[in-house]
C-alpha positions in Angstrom: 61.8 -9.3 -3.4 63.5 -6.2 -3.3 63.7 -4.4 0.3 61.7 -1.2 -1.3 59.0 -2.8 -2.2 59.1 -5.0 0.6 58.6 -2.1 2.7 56.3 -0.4 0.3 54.0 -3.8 1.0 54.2 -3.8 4.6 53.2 0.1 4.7 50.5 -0.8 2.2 49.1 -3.5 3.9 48.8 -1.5 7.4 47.4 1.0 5.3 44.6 -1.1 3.9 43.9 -3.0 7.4 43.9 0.4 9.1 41.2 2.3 6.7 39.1 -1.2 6.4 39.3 -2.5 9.5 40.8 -0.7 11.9 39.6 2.7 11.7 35.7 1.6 11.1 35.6 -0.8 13.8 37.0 1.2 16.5 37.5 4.8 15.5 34.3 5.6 13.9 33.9 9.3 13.7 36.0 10.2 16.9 39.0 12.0 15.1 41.1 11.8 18.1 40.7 8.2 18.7 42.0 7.5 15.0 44.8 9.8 15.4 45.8 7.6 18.3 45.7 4.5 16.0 47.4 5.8 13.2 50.6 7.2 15.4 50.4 3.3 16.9 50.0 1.7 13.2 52.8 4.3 12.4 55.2 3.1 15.3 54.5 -0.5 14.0 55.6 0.1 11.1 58.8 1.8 11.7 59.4 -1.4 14.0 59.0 -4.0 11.6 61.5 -1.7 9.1 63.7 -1.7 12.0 63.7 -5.6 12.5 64.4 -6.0 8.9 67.0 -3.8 8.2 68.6 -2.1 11.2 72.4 -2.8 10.9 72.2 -3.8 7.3 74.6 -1.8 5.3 71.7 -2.0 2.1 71.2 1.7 0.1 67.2 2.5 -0.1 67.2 3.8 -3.5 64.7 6.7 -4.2 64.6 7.9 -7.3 68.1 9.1 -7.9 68.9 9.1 -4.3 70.4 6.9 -1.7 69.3 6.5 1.8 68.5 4.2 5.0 65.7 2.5 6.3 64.8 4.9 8.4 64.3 7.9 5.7 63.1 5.7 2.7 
């Protein structure tokens, strides 16, 4: 699988557990409470990129640009 959409999938897949599960079960209509979860769900996210890729010298392509983990 190429690292893109390997990425794509993970960010996907917290996506769908957050708005599913996540945000139903615990947030309910408290607004700050979800915007609490979704900086978290956004932190673990950038942690599993960072465990897969940080130090690899792979180019993230977007569109006609190159970039790193971090920005893709």
């Amino acid at each position: 699988m190429k690292p893109e959409l390997m990425l794509l999938a993970i960010n996907a897949l917290i996506v769908l557990v957050a708005y599913f599960f996540i945000y139903p079960k615990y947030c309910g209509q408290n607004v700050s409470r979800m915007i609490q979860y979704d900086l978290l769900l956004s932190v673990l996210a950038l942690v599993i990129a960072a465990n897969l890729f940080w130090g690899s010298q792979y180019a993230f392509q977007f569109f006609q640009w190159e970039m790193n983990w971090f920005w893709f």
